[in-house]
N, C-alpha and C positions, 0 to 999 in steps of 0.2 A: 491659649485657652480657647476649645470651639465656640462661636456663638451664634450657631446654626443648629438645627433638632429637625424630627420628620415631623414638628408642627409648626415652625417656625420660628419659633420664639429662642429668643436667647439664654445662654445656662450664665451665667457669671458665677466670678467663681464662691459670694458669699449664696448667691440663690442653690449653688450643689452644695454648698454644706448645711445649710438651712433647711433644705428639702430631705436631704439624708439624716441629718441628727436628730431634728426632731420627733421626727417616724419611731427613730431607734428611744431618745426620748421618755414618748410616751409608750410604746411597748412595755419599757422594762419598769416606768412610774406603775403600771397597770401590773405588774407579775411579779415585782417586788413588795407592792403594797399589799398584794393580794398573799405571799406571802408573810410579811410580817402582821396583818390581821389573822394570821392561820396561827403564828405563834403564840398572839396577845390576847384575842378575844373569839374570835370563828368557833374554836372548840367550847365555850360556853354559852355561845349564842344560837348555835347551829344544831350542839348534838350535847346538850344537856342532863341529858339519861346517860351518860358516860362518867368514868371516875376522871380527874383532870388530866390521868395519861395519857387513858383511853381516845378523851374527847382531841385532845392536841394530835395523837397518833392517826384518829381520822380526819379533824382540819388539815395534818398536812399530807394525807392519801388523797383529797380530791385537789389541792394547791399541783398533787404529781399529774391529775386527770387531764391538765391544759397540755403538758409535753405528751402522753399519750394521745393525743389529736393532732398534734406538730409536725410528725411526721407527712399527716395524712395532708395537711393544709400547704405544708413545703412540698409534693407532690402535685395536687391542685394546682394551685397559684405559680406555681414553681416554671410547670407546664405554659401557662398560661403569659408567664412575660416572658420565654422564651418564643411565645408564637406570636404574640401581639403588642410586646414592647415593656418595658420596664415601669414605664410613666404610669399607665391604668389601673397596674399590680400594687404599686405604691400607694395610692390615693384608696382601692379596694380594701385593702389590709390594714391601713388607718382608722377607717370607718370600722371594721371591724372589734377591732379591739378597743375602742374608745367607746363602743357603746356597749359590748360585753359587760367593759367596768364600768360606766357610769349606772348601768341598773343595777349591776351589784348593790349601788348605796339606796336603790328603791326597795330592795328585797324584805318580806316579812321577815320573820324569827320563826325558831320552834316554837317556840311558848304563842303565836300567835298562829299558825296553820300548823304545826305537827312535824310531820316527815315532810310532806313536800317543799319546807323551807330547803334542809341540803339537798332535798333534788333542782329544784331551780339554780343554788348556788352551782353546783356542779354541771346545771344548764350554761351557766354564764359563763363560767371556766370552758365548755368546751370552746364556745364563738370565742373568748378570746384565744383557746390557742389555735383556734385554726387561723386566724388571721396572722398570729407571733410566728406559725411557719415559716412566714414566706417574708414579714416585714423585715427584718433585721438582712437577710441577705439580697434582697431586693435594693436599700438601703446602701448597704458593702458597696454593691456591684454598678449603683447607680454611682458613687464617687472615685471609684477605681477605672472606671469607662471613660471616665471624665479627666481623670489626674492624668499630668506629666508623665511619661516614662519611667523616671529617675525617682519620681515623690510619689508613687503608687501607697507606700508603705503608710508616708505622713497624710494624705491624705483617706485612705482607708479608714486612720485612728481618728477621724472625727464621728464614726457609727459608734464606736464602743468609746467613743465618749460623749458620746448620746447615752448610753446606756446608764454611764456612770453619773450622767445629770439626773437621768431618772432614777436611780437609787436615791441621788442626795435626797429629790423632792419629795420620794415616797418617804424617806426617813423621818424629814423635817416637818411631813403633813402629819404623820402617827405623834410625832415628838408634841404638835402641838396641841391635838384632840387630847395626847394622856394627862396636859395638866388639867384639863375639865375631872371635876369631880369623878370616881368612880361609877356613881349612876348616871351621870350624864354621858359620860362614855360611851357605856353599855346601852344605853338607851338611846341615843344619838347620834352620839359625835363620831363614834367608829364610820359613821357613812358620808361626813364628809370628805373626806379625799378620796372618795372614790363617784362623788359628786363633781367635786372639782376636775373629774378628767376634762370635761364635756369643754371646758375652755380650750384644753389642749388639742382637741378635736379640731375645735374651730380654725386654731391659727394654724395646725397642720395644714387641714384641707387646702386653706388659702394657701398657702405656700405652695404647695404640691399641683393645686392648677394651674402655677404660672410655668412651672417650670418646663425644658426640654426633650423630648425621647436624647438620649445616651447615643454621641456618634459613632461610637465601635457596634451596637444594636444598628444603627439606623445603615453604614456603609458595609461593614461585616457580616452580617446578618442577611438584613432585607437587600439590599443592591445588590448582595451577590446569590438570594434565591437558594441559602439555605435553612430556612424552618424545617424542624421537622415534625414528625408528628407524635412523637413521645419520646424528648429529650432525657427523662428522667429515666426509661428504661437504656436509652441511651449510652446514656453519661454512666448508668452502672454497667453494660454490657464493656462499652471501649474503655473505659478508666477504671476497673475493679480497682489497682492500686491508690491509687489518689482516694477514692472512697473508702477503701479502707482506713488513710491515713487521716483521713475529716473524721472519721468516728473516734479513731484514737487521740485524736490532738483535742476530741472534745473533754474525754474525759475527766480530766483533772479540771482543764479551766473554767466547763460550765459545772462542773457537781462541786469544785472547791468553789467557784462562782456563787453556786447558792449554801451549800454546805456552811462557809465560815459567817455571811453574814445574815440566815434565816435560822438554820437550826444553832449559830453561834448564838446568834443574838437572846432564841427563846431559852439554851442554854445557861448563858451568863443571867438572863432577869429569875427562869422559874426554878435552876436548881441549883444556882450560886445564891441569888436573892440579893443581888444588885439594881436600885431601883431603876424604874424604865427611865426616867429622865439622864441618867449618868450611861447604863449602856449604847442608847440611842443616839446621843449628843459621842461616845466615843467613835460609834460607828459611822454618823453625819462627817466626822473628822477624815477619817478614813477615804470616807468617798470623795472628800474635796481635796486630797493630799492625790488619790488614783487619777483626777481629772488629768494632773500636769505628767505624773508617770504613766499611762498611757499613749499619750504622745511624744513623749521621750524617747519610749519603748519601740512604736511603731518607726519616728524618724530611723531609728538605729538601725533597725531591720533596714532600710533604704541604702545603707550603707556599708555594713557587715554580711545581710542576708536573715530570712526568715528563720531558717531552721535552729543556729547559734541562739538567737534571743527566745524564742518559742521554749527551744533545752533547757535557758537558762530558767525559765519560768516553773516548769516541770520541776526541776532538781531542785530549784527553792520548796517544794510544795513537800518534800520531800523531807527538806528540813527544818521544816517550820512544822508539821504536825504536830510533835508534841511539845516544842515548846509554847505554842500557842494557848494547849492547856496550862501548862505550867504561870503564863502572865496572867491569863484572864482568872486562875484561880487564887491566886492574892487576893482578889477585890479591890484593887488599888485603880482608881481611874485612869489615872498615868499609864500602869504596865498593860489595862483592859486594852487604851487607845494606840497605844503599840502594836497588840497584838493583832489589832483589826486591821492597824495601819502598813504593821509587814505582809499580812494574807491578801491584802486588797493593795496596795500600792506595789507593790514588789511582786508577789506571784501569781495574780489574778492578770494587773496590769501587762509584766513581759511576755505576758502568754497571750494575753484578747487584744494588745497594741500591733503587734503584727499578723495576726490570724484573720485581718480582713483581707486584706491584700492576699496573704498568701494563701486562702480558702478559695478564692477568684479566681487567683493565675493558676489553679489547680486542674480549672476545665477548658474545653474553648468555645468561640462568645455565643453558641448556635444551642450549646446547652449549659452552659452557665450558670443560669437561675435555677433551674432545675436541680442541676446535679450539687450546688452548690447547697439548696434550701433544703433538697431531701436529707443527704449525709448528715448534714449539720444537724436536723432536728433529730433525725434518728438516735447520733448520737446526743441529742438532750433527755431524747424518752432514755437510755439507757446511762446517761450519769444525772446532770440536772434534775429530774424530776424524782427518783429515789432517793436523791443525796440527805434530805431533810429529816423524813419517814425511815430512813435504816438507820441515820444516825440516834434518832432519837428511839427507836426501838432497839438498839445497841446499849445505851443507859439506863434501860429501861431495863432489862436480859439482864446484865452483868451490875449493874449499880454502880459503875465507874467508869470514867471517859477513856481507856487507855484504847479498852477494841475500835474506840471513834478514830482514834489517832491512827490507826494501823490500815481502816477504811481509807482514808486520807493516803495514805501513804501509796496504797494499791493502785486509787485513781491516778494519784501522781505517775505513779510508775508504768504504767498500761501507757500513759501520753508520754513517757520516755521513748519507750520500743516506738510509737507510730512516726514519732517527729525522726527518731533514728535510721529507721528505712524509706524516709518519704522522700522526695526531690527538691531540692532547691527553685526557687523559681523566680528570684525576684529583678530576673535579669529576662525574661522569658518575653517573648511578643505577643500580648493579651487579645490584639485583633486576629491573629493567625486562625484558620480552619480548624487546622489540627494541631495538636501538641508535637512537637519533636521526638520527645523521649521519655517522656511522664511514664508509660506503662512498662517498660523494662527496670527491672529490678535487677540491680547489680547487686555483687559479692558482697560487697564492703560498700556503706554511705558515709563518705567524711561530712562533718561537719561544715562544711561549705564544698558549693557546686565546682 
């Protein structure tokens, strides 16, 4: 393990996972909370002159406005730790997002300024997604820089299970403000957890100033006096393919990512009318059952390769659409927590366990951040951030979940063709200049390189 950086200081190996998880962390505590306030209470807090569709269909059009700024902030930032190191961009993009949502829980109401309350809310969404741009793959690339050769895979999947700790907390924070009374809620209690970022803030930062610049950045990079000066156009000029394949591999895993458990979740409470305490306690399940099949999923990748486990994840997504409705519409807790527990441990996980790793070794380390942060959010402005708002104006259209199911199925299979034509990598030399072979597209892609 290196324990040398361009500041000095040492990386040990729990300081690179503590610095990367957390990051990722609090991001997804902040975008998933921000989320399931969109499903529970935002549309009658925010935009109350609306019928309960209506109001939920715009709490989660501005929940979509933070991925349409993502792109723009994984270009930004993106940029910017490919020029000046990874460490800066980290600790930049923390701050960010941790104070987006901690004002979140300062913000007035309708009922108390008018319209300008969703303009502000929609204020705060954007700071926080411009910072979500670039945190999550900054993150990636800061424990993949770091890993072993051989354990790129396993060590990637402690980001997206960062992510998955911040689902649980966001879960477990909503779970606990709903058993305050009704008007206590609505009048309060929806603002602490996102009060409570502000702690997360804290221990991030700390963490994040000890740590070291990334020695593939520090020897790769700067020793050998290649910055450039706009990696992002870059990285899309010399890898169009690999960029393509970041957009398609996002598909399924970030829109089924928020699809099953924000528009599931407002689902199964507002048109099943299953109380919040039983879907929220089935979905908190879920996310601590995804914690251990995420790194499962990524080791295997180490072993097998990227592409196999990523397919596997995709084809599940494929057949789990509609039997997902099928469990959660029982009403049965049992079959609800099943159904969270195959969408999120089985096909969220085999797809975001190895996707760190293999999103990385997709560029080489001179635009990395860049090309890595821009594809990725690109493709969340175009599945993540609609998956919630088309789903639920899809139930809304037809009055029955099946077109939800067929949505599902499309994103799944969009990320079939990408992961089918993309390159294997997880054998690849992540310090190298340039890629070997990334950009040549062969006839036929097997399933392993």
């Amino acid at each position: 393990m290196t324990k040398t950086g361009a500041d000095g200081a040492g990386n040990s190996r729990l300081r690179v996972v503590l610095a990367a998880s957390i990051g990722s962390a609090l991001e997804w505590y902040d975008f998933f909370l921000y989320g399931t306030a969109a499903a529970l209470v935002f549309g009658e807090l925010f935009f109350p002159k609306s019928d309960p569709v209506v109001g939920t269909l715009l709490s989660f059009l501005t929940f979509g406005v933070g991925f349409a700024v993502r792109p723009i902030g994984g270009i930004i930032f993106g940029i910017l730790g490919d020029r000046y190191g990874r460490k800066p961009v980290l600790v930049a993009t923390l701050l960010m997002i941790g104070l987006g949502t901690t004002l979140i829980g300062f913000l007035p109401t309708y009922s108390q300024i008018g319209v300008w309350a969703p303009i502000l809310l929609v204020a705060m969404r954007v700071v926080q997604g411009l910072g979500a741009g670039a945190e999550y793959g900054g993150a990636v690339i800061y424990l993949v820089e770091n890993a072993p050769a051989n354990h790129r895979g396993f060590w990637g999947g402690f980001a997206p299970l960062g992510v998955s700790v911040g689902n649980l907390l966001a879960a477990a924070a909503f779970a606990l403000v709903s058993m305050l009374p009704r008007d206590q809620l609505m009048d309060w209690g929806w603002r602490l957890p996102f009060l409570a970022s502000f702690v997360l803030i804290l221990v991030g930062i700390y963490v994040r100033m000890r740590i070291a610049e990334t020695p593939v950045f520090t020897d790769a990079v700067v020793a050998r006096g290649i910055i450039e000066k706009n990696p992002a156009m870059e990285a899309l000029r010399n890898h169009p393919r690999n960029f393509l394949v970041v957009l398609g591999a996002r598909m399924a895993e970030n829109g089924l990512g928020y699809f099953f458990p924000v528009f599931g979740l407002s689902y199964v409470i507002k048109t099943l009318g299953v109380p919040n305490s039983e879907a929220l306690s089935a979905l908190m399940l879920a996310f601590v059952v995804e914690l251990f099949a995420i790194l499962g999923f990524a080791a295997l990748s180490d072993r097998v390769g990227r592409r196999p486990v990523y397919m596997f994840g995709a084809l599940a997504g494929v057949a789990l659409a509609f039997p997902f409705f099928w469990m959660v519409g029982t009403k049965q807790w049992i079959l609800i927590a099943l159904a969270f527990i195959l969408a999120r441990a089985v096909v969220i996980a085999a797809m975001f366990g190895p996707q760190a790793a293999y999103f990385a070794e997709l560029f080489p380390p001179q635009r990395r951040f860049a090309g890595f942060a821009f594809a990725r959010e690109l493709g969340s402005l175009l599945s993540g951030g609609p998956a919630p708002f088309v789903a639920t104006a899809l139930v809304a259209a037809y009055g029955t979940w099946w077109p939800v199911a067929c949505y599902a199925i499309f994103l799944s299979l969009c990320t079939v063709v990408a992961i089918w034509i993309g390159p294997e990598t997880y054998k690849e030399d992540i310090t190298a200049a340039e890629p070997d072979r990334h950009d040549e597209l062969p006839a036929v892609m097997p399933l392993r390189a």
